[in-house]
Every structure is written in structure tokens, then in C-alpha cells.
C-alpha atoms as a printed R data frame, in Angstrom:
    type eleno elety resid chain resno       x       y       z
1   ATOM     1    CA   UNK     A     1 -12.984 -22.730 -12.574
2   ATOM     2    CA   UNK     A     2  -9.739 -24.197 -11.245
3   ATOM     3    CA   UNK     A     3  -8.664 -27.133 -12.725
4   ATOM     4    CA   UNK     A     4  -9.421 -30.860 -10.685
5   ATOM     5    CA   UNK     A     5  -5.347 -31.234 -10.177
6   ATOM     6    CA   UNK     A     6  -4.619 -27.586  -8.986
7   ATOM     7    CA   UNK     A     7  -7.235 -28.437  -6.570
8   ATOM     8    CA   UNK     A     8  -5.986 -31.253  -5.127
9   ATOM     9    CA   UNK     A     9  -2.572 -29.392  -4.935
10  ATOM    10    CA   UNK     A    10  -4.976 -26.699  -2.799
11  ATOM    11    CA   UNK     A    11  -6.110 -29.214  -1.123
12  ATOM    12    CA   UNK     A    12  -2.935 -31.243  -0.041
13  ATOM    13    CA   UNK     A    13  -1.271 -27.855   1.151
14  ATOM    14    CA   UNK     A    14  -4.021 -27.458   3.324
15  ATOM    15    CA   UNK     A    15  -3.306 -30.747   5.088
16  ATOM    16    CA   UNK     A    16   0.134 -30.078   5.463
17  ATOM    17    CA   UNK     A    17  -0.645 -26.070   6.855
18  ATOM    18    CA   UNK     A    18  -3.189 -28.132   9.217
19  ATOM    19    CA   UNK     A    19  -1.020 -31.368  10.127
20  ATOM    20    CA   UNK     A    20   2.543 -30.613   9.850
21  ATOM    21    CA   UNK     A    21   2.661 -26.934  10.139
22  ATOM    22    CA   UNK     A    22  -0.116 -26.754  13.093
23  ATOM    23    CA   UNK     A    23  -1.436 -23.480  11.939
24  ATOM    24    CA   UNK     A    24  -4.581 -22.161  13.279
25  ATOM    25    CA   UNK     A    25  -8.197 -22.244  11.229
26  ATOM    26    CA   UNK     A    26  -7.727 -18.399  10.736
27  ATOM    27    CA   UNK     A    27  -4.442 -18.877   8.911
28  ATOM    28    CA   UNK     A    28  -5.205 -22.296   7.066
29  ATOM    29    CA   UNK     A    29  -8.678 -19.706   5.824
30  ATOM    30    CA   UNK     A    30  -6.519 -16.947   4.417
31  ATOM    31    CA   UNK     A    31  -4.108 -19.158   3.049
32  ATOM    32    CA   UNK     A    32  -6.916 -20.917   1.061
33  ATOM    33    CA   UNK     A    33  -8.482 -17.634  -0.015
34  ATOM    34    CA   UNK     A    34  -5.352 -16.117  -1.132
35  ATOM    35    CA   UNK     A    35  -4.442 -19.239  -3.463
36  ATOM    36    CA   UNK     A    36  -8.053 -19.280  -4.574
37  ATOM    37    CA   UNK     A    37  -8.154 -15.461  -5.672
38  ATOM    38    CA   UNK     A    38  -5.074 -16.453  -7.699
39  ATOM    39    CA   UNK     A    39  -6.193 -19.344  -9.277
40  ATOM    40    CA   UNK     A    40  -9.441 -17.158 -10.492
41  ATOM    41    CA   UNK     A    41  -6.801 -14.485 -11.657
42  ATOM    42    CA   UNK     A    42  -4.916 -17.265 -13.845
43  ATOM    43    CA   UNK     A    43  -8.113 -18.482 -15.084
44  ATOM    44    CA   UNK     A    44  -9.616 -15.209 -16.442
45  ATOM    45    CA   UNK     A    45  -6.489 -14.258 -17.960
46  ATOM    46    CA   UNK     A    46  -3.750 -16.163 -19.979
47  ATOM    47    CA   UNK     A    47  -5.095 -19.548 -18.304
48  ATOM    48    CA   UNK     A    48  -1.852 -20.456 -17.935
49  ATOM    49    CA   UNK     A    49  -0.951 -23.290 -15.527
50  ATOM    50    CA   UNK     A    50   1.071 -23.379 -12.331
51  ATOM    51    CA   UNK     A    51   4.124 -25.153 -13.962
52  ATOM    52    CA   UNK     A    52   4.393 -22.497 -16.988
53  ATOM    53    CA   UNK     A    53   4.431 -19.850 -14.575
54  ATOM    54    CA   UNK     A    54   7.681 -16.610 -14.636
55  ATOM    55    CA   UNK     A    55   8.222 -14.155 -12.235
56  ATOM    56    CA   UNK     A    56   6.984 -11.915 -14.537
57  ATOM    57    CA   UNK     A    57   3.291 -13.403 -14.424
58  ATOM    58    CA   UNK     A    58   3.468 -12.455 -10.495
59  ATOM    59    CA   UNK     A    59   4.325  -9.492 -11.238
60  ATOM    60    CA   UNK     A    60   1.588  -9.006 -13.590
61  ATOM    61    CA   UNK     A    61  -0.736  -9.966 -10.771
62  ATOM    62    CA   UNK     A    62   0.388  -8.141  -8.217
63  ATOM    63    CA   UNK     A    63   0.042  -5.056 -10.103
64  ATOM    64    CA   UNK     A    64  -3.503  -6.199 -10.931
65  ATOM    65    CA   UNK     A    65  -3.754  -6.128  -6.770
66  ATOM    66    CA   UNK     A    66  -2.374  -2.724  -6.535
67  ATOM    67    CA   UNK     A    67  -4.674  -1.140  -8.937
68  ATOM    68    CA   UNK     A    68  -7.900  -2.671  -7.608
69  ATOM    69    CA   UNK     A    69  -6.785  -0.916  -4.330
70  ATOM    70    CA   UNK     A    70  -5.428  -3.702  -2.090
71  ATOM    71    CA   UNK     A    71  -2.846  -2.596   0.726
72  ATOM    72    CA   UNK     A    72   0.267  -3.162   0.919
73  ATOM    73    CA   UNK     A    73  -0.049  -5.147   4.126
74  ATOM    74    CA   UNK     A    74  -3.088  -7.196   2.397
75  ATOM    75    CA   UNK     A    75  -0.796  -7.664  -0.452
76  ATOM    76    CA   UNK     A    76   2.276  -8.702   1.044
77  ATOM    77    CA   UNK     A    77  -0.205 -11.250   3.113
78  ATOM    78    CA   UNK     A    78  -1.220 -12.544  -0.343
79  ATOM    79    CA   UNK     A    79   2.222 -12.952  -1.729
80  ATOM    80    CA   UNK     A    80   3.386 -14.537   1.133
81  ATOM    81    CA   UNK     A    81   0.948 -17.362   0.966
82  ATOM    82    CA   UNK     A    82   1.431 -17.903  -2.369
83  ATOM    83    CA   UNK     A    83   5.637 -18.340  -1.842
84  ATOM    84    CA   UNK     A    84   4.243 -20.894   1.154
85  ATOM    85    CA   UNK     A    85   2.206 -22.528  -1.397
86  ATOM    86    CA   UNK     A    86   5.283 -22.694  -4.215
87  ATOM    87    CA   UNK     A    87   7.240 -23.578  -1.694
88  ATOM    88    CA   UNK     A    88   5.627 -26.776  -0.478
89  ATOM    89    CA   UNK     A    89   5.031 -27.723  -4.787
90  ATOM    90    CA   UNK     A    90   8.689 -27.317  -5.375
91  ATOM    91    CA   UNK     A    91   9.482 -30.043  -1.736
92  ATOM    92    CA   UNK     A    92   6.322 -32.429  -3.687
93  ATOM    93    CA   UNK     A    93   8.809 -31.477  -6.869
94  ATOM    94    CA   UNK     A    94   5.317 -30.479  -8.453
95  ATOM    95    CA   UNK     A    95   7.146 -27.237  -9.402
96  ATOM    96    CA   UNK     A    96  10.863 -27.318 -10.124
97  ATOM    97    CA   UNK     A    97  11.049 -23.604  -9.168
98  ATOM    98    CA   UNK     A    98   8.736 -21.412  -6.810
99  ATOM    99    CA   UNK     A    99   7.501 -18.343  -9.120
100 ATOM   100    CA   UNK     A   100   6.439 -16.689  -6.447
101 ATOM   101    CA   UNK     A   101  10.085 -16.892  -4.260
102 ATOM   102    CA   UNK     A   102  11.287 -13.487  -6.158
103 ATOM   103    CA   UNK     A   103   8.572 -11.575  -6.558
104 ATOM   104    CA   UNK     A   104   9.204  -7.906  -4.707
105 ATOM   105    CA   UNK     A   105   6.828  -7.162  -1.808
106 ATOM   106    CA   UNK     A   106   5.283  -3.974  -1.432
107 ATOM   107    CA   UNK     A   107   7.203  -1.731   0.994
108 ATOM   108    CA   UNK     A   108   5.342  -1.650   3.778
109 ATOM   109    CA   UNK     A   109   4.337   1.831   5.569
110 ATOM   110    CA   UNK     A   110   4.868   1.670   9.752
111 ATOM   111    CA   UNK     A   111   2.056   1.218  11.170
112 ATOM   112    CA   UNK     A   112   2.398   0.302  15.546
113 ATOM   113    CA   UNK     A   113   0.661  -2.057  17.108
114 ATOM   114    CA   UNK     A   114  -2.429  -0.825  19.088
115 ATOM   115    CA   UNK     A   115  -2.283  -1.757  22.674
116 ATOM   116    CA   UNK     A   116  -3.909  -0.537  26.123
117 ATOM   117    CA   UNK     A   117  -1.816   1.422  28.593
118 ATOM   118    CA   UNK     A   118  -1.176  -0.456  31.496
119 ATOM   119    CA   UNK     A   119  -3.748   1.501  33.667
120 ATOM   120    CA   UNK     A   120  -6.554   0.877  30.901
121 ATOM   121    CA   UNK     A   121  -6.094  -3.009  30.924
122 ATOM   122    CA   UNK     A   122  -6.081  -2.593  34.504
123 ATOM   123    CA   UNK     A   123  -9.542  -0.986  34.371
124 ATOM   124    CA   UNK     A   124 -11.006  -3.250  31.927
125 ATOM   125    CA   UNK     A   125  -9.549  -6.134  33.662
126 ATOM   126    CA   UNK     A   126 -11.300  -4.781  36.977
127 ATOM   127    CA   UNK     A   127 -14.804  -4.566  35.371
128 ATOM   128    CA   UNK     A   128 -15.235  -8.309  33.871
129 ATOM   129    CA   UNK     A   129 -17.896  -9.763  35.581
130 ATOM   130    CA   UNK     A   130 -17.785 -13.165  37.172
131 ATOM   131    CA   UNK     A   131 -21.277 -13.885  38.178
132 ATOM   132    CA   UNK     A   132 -22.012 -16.851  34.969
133 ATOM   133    CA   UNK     A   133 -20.148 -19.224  34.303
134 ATOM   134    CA   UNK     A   134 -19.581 -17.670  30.867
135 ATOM   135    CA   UNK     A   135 -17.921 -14.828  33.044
136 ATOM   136    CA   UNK     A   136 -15.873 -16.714  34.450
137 ATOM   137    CA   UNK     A   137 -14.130 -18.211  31.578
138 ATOM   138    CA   UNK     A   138 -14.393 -15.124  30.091
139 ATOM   139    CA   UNK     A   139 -12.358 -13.729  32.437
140 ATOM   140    CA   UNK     A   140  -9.833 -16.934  32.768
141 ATOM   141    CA   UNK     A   141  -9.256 -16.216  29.115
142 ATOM   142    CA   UNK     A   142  -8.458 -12.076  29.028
143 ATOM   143    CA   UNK     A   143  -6.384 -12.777  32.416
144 ATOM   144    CA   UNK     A   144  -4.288 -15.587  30.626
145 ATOM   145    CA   UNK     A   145  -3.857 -13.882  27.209
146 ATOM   146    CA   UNK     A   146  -2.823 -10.777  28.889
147 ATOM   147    CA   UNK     A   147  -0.260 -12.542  31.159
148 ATOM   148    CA   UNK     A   148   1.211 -15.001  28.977
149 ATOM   149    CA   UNK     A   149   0.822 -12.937  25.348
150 ATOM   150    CA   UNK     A   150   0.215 -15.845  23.699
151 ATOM   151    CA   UNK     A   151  -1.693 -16.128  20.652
152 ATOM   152    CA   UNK     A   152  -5.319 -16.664  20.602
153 ATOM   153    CA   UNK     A   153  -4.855 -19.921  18.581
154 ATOM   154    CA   UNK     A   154  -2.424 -21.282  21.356
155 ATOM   155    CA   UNK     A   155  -5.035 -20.241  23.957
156 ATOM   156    CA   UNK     A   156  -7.706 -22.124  21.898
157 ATOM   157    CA   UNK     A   157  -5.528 -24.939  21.775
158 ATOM   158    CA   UNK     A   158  -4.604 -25.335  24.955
159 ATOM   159    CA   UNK     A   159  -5.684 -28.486  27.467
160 ATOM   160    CA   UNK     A   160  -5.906 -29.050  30.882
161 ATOM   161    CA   UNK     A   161  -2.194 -30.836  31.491
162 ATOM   162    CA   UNK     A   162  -0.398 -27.667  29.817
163 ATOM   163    CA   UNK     A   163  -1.373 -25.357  33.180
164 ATOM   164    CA   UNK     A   164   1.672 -25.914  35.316
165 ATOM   165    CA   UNK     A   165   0.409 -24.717  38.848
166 ATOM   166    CA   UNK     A   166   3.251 -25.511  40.664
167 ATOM   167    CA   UNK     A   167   5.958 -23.483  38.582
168 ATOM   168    CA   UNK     A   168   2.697 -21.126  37.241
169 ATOM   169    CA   UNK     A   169   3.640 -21.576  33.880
170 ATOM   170    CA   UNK     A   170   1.291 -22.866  30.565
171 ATOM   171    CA   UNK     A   171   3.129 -24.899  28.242
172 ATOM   172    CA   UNK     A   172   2.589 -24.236  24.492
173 ATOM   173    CA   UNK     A   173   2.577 -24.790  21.068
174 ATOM   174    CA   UNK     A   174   3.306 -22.250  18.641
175 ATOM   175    CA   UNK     A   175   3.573 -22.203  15.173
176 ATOM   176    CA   UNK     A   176   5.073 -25.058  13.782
177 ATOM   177    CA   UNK     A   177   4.226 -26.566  16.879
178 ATOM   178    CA   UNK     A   178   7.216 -25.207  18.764
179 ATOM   179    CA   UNK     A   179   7.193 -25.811  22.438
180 ATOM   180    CA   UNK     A   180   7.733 -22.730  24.938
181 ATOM   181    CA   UNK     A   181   6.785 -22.331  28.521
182 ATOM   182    CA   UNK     A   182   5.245 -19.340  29.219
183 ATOM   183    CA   UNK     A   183   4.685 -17.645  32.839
184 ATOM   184    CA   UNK     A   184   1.640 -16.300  34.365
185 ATOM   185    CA   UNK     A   185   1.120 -14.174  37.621
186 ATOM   186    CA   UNK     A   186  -1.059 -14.816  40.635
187 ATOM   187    CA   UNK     A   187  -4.668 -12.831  38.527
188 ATOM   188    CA   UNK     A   188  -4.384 -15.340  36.495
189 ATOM   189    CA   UNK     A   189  -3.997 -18.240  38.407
190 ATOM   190    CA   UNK     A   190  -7.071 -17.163  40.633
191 ATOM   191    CA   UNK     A   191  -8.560 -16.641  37.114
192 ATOM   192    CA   UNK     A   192  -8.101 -19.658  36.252
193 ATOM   193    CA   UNK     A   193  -8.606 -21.368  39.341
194 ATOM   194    CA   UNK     A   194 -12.184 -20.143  39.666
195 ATOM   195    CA   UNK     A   195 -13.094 -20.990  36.210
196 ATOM   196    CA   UNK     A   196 -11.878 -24.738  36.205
197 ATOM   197    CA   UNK     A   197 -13.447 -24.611  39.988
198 ATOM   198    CA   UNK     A   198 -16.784 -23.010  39.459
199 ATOM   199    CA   UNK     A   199 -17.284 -23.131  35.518
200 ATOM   200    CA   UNK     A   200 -15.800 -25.732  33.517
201 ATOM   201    CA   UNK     A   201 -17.863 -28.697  35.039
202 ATOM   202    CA   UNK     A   202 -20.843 -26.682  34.076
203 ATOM   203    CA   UNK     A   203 -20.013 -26.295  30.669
204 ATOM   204    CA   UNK     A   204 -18.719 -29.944  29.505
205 ATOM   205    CA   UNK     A   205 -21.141 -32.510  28.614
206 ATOM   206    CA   UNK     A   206 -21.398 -35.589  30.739
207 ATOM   207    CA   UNK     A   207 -20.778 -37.600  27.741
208 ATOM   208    CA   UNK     A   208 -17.966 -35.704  26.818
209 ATOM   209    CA   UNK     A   209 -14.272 -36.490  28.180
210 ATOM   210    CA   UNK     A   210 -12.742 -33.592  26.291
211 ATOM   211    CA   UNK     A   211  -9.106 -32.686  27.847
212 ATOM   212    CA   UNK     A   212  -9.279 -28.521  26.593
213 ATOM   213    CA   UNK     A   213  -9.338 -25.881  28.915
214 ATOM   214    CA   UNK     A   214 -11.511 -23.443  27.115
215 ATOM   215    CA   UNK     A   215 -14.940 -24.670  26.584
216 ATOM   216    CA   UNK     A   216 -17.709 -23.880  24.445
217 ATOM   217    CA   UNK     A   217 -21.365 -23.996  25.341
218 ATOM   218    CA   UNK     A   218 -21.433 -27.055  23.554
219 ATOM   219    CA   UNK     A   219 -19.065 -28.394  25.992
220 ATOM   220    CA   UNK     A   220 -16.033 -28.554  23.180
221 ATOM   221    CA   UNK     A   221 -13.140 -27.066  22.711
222 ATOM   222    CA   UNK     A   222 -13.551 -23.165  21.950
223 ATOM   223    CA   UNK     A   223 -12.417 -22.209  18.461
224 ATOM   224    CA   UNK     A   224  -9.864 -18.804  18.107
225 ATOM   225    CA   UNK     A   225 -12.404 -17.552  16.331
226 ATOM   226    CA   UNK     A   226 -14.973 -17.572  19.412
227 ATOM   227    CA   UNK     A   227 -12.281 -16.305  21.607
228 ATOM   228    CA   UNK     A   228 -12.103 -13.133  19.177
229 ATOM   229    CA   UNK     A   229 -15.601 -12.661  19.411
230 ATOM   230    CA   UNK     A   230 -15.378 -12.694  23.140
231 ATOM   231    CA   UNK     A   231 -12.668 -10.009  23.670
232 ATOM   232    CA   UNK     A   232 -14.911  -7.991  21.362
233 ATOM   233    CA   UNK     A   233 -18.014  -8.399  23.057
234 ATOM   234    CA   UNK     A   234 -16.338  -7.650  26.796
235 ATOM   235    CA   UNK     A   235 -14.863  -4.693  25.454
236 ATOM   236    CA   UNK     A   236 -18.605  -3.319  24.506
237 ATOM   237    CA   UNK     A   237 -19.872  -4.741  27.325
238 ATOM   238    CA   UNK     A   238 -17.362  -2.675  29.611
239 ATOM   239    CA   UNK     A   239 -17.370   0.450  27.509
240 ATOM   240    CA   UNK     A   240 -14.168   1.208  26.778
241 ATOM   241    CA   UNK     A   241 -13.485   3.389  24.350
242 ATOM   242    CA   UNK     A   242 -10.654   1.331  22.105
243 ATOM   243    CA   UNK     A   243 -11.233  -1.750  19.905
244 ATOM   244    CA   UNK     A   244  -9.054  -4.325  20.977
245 ATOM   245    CA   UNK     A   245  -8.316  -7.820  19.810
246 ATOM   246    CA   UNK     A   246  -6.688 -11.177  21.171
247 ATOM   247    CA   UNK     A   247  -3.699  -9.673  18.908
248 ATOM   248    CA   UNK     A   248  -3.733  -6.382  20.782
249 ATOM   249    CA   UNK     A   249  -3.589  -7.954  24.494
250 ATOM   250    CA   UNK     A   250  -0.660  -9.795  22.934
251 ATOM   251    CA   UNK     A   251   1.025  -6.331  22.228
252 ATOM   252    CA   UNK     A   252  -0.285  -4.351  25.466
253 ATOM   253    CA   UNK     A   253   1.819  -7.684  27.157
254 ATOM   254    CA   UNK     A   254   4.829  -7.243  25.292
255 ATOM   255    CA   UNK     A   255   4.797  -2.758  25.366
256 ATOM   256    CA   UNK     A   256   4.498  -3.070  29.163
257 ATOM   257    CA   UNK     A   257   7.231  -6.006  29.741
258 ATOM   258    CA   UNK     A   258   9.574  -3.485  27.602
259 ATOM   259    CA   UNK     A   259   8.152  -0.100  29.424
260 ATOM   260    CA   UNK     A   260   9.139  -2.057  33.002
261 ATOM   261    CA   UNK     A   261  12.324  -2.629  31.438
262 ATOM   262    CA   UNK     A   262  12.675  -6.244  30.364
263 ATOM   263    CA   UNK     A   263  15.027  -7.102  27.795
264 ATOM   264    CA   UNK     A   264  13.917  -7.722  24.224
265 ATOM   265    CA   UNK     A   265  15.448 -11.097  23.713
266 ATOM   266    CA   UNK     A   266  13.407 -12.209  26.970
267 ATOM   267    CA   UNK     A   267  10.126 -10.751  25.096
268 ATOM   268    CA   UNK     A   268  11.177 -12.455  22.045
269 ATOM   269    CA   UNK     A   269  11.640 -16.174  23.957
270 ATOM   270    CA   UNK     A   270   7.901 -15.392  25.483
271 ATOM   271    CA   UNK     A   271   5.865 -14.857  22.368
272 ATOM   272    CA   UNK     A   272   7.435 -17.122  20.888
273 ATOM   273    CA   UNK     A   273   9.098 -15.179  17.745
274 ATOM   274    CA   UNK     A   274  11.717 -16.425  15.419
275 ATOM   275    CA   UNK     A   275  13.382 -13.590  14.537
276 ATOM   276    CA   UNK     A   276  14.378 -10.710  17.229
277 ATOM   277    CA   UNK     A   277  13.214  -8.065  14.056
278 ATOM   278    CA   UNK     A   278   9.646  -8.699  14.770
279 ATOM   279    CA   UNK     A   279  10.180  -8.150  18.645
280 ATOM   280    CA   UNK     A   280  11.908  -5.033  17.879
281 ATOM   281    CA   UNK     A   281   8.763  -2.813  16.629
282 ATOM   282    CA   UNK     A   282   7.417  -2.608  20.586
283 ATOM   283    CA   UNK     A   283  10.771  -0.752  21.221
284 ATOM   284    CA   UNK     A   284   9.265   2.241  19.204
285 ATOM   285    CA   UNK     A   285   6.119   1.695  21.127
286 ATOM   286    CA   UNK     A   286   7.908   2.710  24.233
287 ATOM   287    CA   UNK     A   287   9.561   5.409  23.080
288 ATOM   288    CA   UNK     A   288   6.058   6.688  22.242
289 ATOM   289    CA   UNK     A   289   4.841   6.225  25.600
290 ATOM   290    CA   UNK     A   290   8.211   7.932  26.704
291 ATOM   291    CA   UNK     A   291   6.786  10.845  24.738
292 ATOM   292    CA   UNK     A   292   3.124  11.052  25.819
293 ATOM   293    CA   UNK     A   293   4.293  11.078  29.320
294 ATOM   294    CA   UNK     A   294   7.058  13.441  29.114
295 ATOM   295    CA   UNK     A   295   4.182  15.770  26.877
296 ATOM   296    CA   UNK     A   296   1.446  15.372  29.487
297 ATOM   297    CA   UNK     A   297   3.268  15.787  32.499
298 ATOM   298    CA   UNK     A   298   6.146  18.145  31.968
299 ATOM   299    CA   UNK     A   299   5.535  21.575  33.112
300 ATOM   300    CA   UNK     A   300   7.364  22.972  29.896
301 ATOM   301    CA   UNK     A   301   6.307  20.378  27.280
């Protein structure tokens, strides 16, 4: 059972995740899972509190992770909330040093990021329908995430003043609510166009005045969570043969900028990164897509 203050400590870094840091209900879940799963570790063990925590004690429970066969990615997810978490006690100077700061991180194996080849998200683009309303936001939504590659909790977030139709850009927050402008071609401005057109007045409520684009059937503002569950369901409605997420459009967006030879700091500015290292893994993407067309089409491959 975790103790009444620890709680509130839980429950204050959630506000500040939610208020200051703007992060998305997907994150602000994890994060709160991830401190949770550790506060039931220090409770069924040496019950020792937060402030009488060592480095060693982390290490102790990450080794606990490893041998009830987390992965490393899932574990370095875990550890990294936690050094958020001892990070915000030691700025409320709950903790006068963050346990967690030190402890080592699983190496992690390279995995790439999944994406479509530009001819598939062509396809699948090509077979959304448009005949609901649903449809057509649908399709506002998968045009927009694949031509801005923003993240689905910026899409979620978005409202009505943020679509720049003159200069066809969409002004957004990212995390830690840093501001970028974002373009988006003319698919997704008829996209769009035919949704806020033909859609959107269907969907809102008249006693609602709600200001987001993306609209639920409830006429509010649709979650990131509901736009996940929409990508998935128009990729088994359209049968293709790859599961793909919000995260994934954001990757096929950045692989294809790269493959049509954009420069990496210009991808980097566009999603939104802080560091150019995280760009830097759809560079090996490319070069695999260098290599599946040399192997396919090369008489001598």
C-alpha cells in the first residue's frame, strides 16, 4: 500500500506532467504506472522510503525488472520516469538527491522504426473513404499526420485557429509546450477543407462552442487515444498488410523527407526534436531502402 504522503508526491507530479510539462494522457498514464510498480516494489521489500533511498536500491530493482523478463526498451521507459519523478522531488527539495539520476540504463538493441514506403501510404491514402462524416475526419486526420509528422497528441490537441490556410501551415505545441509551425501540402488542405466543410458541423453539439478541430461523436475534442484507434481500424478496414500507428505515419513522414533528400536538421525543426541524435536513426532507414531497391532492381544483385 503506498504510503498517504508518497501519494500526494504521485499525485503533485502528475499535475505538473499535465500543467507545466503539457504531456499527453498516454504519457502522464505510463508515468503513473511506472512510479506505481515501484512504489509496490519498495513496499514488498525493505519498505524503505523515498528519502532513504541509494543508487544501489535502483539497482536492486532494476535487476528485479530484468529477471521477470522486462525489455530493455520497457525498462529504460521505467527508469526514465522514475529520474523525471526524482527529478521534480529534488526542485520541491522533497529529495536532496535524485536516486534514480545514476542508475545505468540497459543498452538498448537497434531496433528501426516501421514505416510505409511511399507508394504504400499512397495506396492506403487512396482507399479512405469519404462518404460519412466519420470518413471524412478520418481522412482529415491520416492526411494531416502524414503531412505534418506531428504527434498524435499534438493532432488531438489541436483547434481551429492553429490551421494557417493562407501560409498552409498548423501551428503546434509540442512537448513542453514548445511552439513550431509545421507545413502541409495541398491533400491535406482539401482534407481538411472537406471535413471542417461537410463534417465538423455535423459532429459538434449545438450547445457546444468547443474551438478543437478533431471531434468526437460526442461533439468534444477527440482524445490521442481515439485517434490511435482510428489509424488502426482504417488500416483493417483497407487491408493492408502492415500494422501501423499514429507513431509510424510520423516515421513514414520523416524516411521519405530524408529519401527525397531533405536535410536532417530541417527534419529535426519539423517534428519537433531536441536533440539532432534522435533525428539521426531515419538516416539508417534510408540506407535500407537504398538497399532493397538496389537488391530488387539490379540485374546482378
Amino acid at each position: 500500500m503506498v504510503e498517504s504522503k508518497e501519494a500526494q508526491w504521485l499525485s503533485w507530479f502528475v499535475r505538473y506532467l499535465e500543467v507545466e510539462k503539457n504531456c499527453s494522457s498516454w504519457t502522464v498514464t505510463h508515468y503513473t504506472k511506472d512510479i506505481e510498480q515501484f512504489y509496490t516494489y519498495l513496499s514488498t521489500h525493505d519498505s524503505k522510503r523515498l528519502q532513504e533511498l541509494v543508487h544501489q536500491d535502483v539497482r536492486y530493482y532494476i535487476s528485479e525488472l530484468v529477471d521477470k523478463g522486462y525489455s530493455k526498451r520497457t525498462i529504460a521507459r521505467k527508469l526514465s520516469s522514475l529520474r523525471s519523478f526524482g527529478k521534480f522531488l529534488e526542485r520541491e527539495q522533497i529529495l536532496s538527491v535524485n536516486p534514480f539520476l545514476h542508475a545505468h540504463t540497459p543498452k538498448q538493441d537497434t531496433k528501426l522504426p516501421r514505416f510505409l514506403y511511399e507508394e504504400e501510404m499512397d495506396h492506403w491514402l487512396r482507399l479512405l473513404p469519404t462518404t460519412t462524416p466519420y470518413d471524412l475526419r478520418d481522412k482529415a486526420i491520416i492526411e494531416l499526420l502524414y503531412a505534418t509528422g506531428i504527434r498524435v497528441s499534438e493532432c488531438s490537441l489541436l483547434h481551429l485557429e492553429q490551421v494557417h490556410w493562407q501560409s498552409r501551415t498548423v501551428r503546434v505545441f509540442g512537448k513542453g509546450r514548445k511552439e513550431r509551425y509545421v507545413p502541409f501540402g495541398k491533400k491535406a488542405e482539401v482534407a481538411l477543407h472537406d471535413y471542417l466543410q461537410q463534417a465538423r458541423p455535423k459532429l459538434l453539439k449545438e450547445t457546444s462552442a468547443t474551438q478543437a478541430l478533431f471531434l468526437n461523436n460526442r461533439g468534444n475534442q477527440l482524445s490521442d487515444r481515439s485517434i490511435r484507434k482510428i489509424v488502426a481500424k482504417r488500416i483493417q478496414q483497407t487491408a493492408v498488410q502492415k500494422r501501423i500507428s499514429p507513431h509510424d505515419i510520423r516515421h513514414s513522414f520523416a524516411t521519405h523527407l530524408l529519401n527525397g533528400g531533405a536535410d536532417l536538421r530541417t527534419v529535426q525543426e519539423l517534428l519537433g526534436h531536441e536533440s539532432l541524435k534522435t533525428t539521426q536513426i531515419y538516416t539508417h532507414v534510408s540506407k535500407e531502402r537504398l538497399y532493397s531497391v538496389y537488391k530488387n532492381f539490379h540485374p546482378r544483385a
